[in-house]
Backbone as CSV, one residue per row, in Angstrom:
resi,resn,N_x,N_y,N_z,CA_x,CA_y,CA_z,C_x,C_y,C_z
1,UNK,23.093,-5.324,21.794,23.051,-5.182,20.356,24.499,-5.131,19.860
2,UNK,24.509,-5.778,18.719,26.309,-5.984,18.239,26.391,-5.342,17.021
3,UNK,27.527,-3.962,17.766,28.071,-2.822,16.589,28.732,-3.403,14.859
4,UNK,27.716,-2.571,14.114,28.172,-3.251,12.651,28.959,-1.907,11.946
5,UNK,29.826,-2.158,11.355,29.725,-1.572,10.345,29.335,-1.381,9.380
6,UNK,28.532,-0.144,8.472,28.334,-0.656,7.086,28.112,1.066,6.377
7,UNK,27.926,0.503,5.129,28.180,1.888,4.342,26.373,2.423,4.128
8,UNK,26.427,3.743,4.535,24.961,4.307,3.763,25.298,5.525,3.050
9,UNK,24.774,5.886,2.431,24.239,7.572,1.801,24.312,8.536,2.826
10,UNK,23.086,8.254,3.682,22.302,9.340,4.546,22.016,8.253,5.950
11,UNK,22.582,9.331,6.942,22.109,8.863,8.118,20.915,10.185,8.545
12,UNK,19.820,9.685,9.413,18.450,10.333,9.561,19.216,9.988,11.445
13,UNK,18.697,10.916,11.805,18.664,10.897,13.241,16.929,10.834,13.763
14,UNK,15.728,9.845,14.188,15.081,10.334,14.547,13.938,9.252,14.182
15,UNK,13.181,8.490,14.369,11.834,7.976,13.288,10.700,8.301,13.388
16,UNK,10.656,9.846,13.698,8.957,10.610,14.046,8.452,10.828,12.494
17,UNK,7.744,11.552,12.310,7.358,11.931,11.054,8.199,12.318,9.953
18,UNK,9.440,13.258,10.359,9.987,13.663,9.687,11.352,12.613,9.031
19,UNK,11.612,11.780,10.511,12.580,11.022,9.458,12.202,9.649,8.778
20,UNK,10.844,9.135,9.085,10.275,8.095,8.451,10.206,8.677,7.077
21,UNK,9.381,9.700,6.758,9.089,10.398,5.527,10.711,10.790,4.771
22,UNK,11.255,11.446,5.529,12.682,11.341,4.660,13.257,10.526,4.254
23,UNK,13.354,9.167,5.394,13.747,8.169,4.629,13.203,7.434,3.516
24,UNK,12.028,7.132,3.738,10.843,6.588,2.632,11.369,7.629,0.934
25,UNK,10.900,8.341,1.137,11.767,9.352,-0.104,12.510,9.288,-0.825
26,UNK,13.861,9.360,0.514,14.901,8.930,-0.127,15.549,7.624,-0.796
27,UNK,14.211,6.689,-0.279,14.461,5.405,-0.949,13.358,5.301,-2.047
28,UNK,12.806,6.040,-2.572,11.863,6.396,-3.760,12.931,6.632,-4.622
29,UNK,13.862,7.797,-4.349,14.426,7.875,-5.743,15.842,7.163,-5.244
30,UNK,15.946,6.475,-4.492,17.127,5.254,-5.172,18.046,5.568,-4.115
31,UNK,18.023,6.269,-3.277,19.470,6.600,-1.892,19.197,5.698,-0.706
32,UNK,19.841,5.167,-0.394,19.816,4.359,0.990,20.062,5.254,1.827
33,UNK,19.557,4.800,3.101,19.685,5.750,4.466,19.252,4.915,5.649
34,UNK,19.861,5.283,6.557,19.743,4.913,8.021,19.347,5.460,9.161
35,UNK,18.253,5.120,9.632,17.215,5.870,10.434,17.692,5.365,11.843
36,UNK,18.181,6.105,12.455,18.321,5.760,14.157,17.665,6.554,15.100
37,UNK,17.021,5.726,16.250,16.368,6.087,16.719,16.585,5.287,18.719
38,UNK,16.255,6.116,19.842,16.628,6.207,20.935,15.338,4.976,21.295
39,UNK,13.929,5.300,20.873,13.037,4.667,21.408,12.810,2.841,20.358
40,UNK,12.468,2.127,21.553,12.088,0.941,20.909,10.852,1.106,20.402
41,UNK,9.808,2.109,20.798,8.528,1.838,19.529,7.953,3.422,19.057
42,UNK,7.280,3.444,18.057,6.589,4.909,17.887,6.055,5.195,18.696
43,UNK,6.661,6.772,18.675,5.649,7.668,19.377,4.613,8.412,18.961
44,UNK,3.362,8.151,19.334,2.532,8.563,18.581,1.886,9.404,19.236
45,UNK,2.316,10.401,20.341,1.532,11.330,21.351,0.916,12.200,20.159
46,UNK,0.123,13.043,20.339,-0.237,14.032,19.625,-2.027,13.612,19.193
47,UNK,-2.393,14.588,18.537,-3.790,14.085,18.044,-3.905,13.944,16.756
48,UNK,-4.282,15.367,15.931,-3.931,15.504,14.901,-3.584,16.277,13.907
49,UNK,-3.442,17.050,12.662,-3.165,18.215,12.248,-3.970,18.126,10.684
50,UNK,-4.346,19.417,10.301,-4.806,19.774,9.112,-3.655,19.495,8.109
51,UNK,-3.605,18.788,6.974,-3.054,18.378,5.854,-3.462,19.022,4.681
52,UNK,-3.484,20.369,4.217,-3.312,20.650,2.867,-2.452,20.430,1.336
53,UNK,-3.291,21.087,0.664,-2.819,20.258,-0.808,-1.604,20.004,-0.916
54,UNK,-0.756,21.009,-0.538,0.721,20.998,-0.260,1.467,19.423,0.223
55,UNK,0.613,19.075,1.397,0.881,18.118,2.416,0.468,16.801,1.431
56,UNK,-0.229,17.280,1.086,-0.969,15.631,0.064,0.301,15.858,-1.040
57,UNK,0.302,16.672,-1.785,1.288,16.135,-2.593,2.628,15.277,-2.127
58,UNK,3.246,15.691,-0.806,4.310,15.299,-0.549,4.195,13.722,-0.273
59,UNK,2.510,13.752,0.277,2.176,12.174,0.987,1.972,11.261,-0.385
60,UNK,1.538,11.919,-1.485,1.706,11.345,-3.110,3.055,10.590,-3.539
61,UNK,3.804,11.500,-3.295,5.033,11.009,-3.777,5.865,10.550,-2.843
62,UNK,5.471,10.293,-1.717,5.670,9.049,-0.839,5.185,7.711,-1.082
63,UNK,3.809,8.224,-1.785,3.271,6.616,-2.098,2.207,6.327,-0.879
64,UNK,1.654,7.278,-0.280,1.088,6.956,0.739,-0.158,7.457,1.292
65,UNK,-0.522,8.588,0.174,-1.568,9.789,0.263,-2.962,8.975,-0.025
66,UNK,-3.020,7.470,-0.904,-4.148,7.486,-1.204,-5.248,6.220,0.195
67,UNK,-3.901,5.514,1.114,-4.509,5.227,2.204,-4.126,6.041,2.919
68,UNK,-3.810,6.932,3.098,-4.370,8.072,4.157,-5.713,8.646,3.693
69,UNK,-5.900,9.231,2.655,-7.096,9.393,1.843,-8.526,8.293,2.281
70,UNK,-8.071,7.649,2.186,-9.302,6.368,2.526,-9.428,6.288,4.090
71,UNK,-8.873,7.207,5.002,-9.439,6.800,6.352,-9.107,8.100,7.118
72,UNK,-9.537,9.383,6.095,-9.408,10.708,6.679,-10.683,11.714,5.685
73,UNK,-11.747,12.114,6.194,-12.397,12.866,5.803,-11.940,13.727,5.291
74,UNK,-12.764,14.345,3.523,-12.225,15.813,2.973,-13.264,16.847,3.814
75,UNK,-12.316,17.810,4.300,-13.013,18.824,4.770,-13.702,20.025,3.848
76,UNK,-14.968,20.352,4.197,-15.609,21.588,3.533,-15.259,23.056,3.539
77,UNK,-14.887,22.945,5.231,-14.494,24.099,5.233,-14.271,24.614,6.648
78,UNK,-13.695,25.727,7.122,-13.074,26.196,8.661,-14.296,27.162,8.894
79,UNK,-14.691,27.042,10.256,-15.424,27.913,10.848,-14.546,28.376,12.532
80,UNK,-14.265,29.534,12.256,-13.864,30.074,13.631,-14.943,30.775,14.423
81,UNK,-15.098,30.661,15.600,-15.905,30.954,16.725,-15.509,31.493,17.513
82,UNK,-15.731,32.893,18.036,-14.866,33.750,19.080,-15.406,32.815,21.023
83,UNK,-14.585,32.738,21.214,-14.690,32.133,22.535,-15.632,33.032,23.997
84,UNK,-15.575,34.148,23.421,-15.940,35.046,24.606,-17.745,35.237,24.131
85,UNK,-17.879,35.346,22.827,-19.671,35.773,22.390,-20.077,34.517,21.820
86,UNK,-19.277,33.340,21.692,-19.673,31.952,20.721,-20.341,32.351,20.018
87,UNK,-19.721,33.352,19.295,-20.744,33.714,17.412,-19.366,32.901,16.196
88,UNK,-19.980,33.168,15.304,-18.217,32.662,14.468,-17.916,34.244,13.834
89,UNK,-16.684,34.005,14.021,-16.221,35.382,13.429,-15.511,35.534,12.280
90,UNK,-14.851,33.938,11.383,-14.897,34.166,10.244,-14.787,32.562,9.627
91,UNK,-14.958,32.683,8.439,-15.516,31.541,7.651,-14.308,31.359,6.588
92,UNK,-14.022,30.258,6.061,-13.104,29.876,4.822,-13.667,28.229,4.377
93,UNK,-14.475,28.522,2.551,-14.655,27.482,2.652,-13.245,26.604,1.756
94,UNK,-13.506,25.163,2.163,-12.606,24.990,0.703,-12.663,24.211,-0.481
95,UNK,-14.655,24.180,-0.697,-15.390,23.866,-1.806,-15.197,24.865,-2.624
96,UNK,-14.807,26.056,-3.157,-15.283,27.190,-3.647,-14.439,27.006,-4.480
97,UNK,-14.653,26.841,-6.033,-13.694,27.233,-7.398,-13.480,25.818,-7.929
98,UNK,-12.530,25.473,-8.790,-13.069,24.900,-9.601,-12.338,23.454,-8.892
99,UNK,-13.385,22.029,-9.739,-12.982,21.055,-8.984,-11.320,20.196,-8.678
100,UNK,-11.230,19.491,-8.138,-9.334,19.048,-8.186,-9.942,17.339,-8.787
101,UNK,-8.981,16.996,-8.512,-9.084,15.311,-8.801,-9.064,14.222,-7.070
102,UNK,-9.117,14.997,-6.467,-9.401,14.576,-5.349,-11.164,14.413,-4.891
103,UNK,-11.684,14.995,-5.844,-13.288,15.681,-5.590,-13.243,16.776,-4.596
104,UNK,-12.512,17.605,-4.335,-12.593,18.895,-3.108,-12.940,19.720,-4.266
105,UNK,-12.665,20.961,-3.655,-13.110,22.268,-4.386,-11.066,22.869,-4.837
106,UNK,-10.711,24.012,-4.506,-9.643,24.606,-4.687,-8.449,23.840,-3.797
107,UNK,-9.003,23.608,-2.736,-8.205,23.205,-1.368,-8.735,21.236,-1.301
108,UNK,-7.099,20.212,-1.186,-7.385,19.439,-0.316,-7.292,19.396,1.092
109,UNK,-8.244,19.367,1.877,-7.830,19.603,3.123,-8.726,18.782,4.213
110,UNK,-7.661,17.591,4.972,-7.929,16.654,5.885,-7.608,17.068,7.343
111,UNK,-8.194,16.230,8.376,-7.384,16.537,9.240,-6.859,14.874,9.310
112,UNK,-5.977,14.582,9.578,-5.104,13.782,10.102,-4.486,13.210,11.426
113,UNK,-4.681,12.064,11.254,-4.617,11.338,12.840,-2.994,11.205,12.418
114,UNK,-2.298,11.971,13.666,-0.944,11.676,13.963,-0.442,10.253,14.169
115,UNK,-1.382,9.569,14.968,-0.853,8.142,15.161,-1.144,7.473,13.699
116,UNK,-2.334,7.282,12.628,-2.249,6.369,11.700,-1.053,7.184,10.658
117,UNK,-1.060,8.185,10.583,0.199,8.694,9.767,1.716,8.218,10.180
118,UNK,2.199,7.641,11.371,2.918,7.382,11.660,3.155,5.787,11.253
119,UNK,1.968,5.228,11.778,1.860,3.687,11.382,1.752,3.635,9.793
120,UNK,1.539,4.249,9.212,1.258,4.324,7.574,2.917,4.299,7.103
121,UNK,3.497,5.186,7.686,4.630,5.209,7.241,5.375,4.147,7.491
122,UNK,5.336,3.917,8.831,6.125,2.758,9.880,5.798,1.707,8.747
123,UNK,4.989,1.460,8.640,4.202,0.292,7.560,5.231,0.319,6.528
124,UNK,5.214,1.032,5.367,6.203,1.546,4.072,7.294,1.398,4.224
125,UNK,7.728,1.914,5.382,9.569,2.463,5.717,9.943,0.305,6.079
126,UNK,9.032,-0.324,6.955,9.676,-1.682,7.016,8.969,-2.868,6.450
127,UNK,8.544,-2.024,4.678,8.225,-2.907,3.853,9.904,-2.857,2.896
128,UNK,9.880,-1.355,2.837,10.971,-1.402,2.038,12.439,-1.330,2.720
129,UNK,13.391,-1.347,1.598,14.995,-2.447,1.942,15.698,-0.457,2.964
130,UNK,14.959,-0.667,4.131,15.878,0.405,4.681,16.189,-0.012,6.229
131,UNK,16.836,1.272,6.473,17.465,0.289,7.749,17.357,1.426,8.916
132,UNK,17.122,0.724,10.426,16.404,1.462,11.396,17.011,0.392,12.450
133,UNK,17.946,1.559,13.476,18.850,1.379,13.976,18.486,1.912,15.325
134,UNK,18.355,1.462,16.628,18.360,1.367,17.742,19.029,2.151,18.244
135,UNK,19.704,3.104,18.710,20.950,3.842,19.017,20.438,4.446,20.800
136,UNK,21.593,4.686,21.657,21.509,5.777,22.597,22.237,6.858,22.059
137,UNK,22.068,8.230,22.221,22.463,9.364,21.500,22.093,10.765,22.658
């Protein structure tokens, strides 16, 4: 690979979740940045994680919440189950109160496949004018 020079804003060390999403962002409101990264493809080990409203907003203003939305179930609600008597020992729903614009109740809350969240982004980050850099480090 042949060393360039060139000017950015922000260099991102990393292209897991956190620096795809940072970069994507930061090219929302107008900063260029440079994402380097050790591996030639995503890593997508992991399974998946609960995404609350919190989490959706951020995936909103990424631009990216409403196909994640379309291929992640809204959840009703958490049931915990003690492992030793398999009774449940406590309940949280998150239909209860008044409706959102998502159709949930108080709470949006998905669980999320680590790998399509990654490709969702991967998708975005090398639609748009950013740059993702090969590096050993």
């Amino acid at each position: 690979m042949k060393d360039r020079v060139e000017s950015t804003d922000t260099v991102i060390v990393g292209a897991g979740i956190a620096g795809l999403s940072t970069s994507l962002g930061l090219h929302r409101l107008g900063l260029g940045s440079l994402v380097l990264e050790t591996s030639d493809c995503l890593r997508v080990t992991g399974f998946a994680f609960l995404t609350w409203a919190n989490g959706w907003k951020a995936l909103d203003a990424l631009g990216i919440a409403d196909t994640l939305r379309q291929q992640h179930e809204l959840l009703q609600g958490l049931v915990e189950i003690s492992t030793i008597t398999g009774r449940p020992t406590s309940e949280m729903s998150f239909t209860d109160g008044q409706e959102n614009l998502t159709g949930g109740g108080r709470h949006e809350v998905r669980s999320v496949g680590r790998k399509l969240l990654l490709e969702t982004l991967a998708m975005n980050f090398l639609m748009a004018p950013l740059g993702l850099t090969q590096r050993s480090y």
